[in-house]
C-alpha positions in Angstrom: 2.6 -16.3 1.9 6.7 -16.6 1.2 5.9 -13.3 -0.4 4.7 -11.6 2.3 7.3 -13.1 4.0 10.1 -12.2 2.5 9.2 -8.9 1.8 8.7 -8.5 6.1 12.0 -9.7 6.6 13.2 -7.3 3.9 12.1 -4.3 6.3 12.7 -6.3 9.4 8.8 -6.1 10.2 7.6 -8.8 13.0 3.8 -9.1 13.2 1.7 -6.5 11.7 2.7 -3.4 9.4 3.0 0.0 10.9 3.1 2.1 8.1 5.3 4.7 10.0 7.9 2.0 10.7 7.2 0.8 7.6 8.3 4.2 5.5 11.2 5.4 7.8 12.7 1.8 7.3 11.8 2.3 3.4 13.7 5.4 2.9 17.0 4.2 5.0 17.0 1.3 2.4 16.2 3.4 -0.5 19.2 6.0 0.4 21.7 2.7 1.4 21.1 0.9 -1.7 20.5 3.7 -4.2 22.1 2.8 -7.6 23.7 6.8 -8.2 26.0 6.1 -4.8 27.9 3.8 -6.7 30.4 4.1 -9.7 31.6 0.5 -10.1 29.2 -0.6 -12.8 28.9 -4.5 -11.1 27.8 -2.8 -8.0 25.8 -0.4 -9.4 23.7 -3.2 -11.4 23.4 -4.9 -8.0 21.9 -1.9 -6.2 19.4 -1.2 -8.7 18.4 -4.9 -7.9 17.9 -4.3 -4.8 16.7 -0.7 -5.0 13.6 -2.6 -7.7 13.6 -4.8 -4.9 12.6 -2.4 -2.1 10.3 -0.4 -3.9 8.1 -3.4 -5.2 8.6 -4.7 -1.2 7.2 -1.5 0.2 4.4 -1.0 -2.2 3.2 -4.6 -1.7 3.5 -4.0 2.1 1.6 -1.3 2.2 -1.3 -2.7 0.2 -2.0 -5.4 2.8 -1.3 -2.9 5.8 -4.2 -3.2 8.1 -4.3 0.6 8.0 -4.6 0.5 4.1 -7.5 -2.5 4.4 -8.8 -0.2 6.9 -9.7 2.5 5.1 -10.5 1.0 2.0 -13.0 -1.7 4.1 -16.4 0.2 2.9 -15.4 -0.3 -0.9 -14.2 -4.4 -0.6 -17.7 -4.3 1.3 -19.4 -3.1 -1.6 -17.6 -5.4 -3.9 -17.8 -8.5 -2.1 -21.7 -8.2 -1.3 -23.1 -6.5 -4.2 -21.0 -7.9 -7.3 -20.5 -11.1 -8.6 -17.3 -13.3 -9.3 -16.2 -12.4 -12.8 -13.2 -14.4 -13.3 -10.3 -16.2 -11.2 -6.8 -17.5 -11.2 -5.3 -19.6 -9.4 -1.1 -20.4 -9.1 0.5 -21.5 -5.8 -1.2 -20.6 -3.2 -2.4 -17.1 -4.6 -6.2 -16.9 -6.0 -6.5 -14.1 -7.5 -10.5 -12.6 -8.1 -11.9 -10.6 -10.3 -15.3 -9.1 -10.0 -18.3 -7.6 -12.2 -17.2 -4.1 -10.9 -14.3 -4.9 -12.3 -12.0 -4.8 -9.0 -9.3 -7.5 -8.6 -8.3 -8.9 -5.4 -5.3 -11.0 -4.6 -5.6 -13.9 -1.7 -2.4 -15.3 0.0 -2.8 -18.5 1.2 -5.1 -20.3 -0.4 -4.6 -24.3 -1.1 -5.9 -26.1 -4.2 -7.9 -28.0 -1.7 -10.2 -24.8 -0.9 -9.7 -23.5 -4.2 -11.4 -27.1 -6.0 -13.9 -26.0 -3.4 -14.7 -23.2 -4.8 -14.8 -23.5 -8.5 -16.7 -26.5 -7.7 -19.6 -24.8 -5.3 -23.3 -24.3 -6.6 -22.6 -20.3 -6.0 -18.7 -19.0 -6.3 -19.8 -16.0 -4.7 -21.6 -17.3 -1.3 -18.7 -19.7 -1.2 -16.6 -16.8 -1.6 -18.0 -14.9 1.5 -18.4 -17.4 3.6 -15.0 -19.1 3.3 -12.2 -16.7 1.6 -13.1 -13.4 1.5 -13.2 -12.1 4.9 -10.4 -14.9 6.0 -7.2 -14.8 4.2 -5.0 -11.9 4.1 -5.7 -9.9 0.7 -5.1 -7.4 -1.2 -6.4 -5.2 -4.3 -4.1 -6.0 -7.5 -5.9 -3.8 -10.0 -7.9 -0.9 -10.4 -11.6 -1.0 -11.8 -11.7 0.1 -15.3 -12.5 3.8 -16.2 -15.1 3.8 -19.0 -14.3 6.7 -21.6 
């Protein structure tokens, strides 16, 4: 959660992320603190900071877009219903899920409380569904393996 917050106030977003806004606002900040615009070398090192910064901001903002969840809903469907909980991690208030399919999903949010709950339930996966999967804010870290 201080994650996503952070990164909102970064690009001065208030409630949910317009991925127009959200680019237009990306770019200004890109062009205002790229590292080439400046020749002292302390203020260069600073803007590529920042610039790291931005671009890690803006990718992360745009993976828990309700526009991105949108249209990738049909395949966190599939992998919620039909797969089962392979692994998970949990630091903070981030539990992070990986399933059979091999899919990864990041949940922001979550308290040690719930999460005891869930290692700790007779079936990870209906406790899962019923109580984190459809009701904190997610999004997908990784990308499902390609078998060669």
């Amino acid at each position: 959660m201080k994650r996503i917050k952070e990164y909102k106030k970064l690009f001065s977003v208030e409630g949910a992320i317009d991925l127009k806004e959200l680019k237009t606002t990306y770019r200004g900040l890109v062009k205002q603190f790229h590292p080439d615009k400046f020749t002292d070398e302390a203020k260069k090192a600073e803007a590529e900071e920042i610039s790291t910064k931005i671009i890690d901001g803006y990718h992360f903002l745009v993976s828990i877009a309700p526009e991105t969840k949108e249209a990738n809903l049909e395949t966190y469907k599939k992998t919620i219903t039909e797969f089962q909980v392979a692994d998970w991690r949990h630091k903070s208030m981030l539990l992070e899920v990986t399933f059979t399919d091999g899919n990864t999903y990041e949940y922001f949010g979550v308290n040690k409380i719930l999460f005891g709950k869930f290692i700790n339930a007779k079936s990870v996966n209906n406790f899962g569904k019923r109580n984190i999967f459809n009701k904190f804010t997610y999004r997908k870290s990784m990308k499902a393996a390609v078998n060669a």
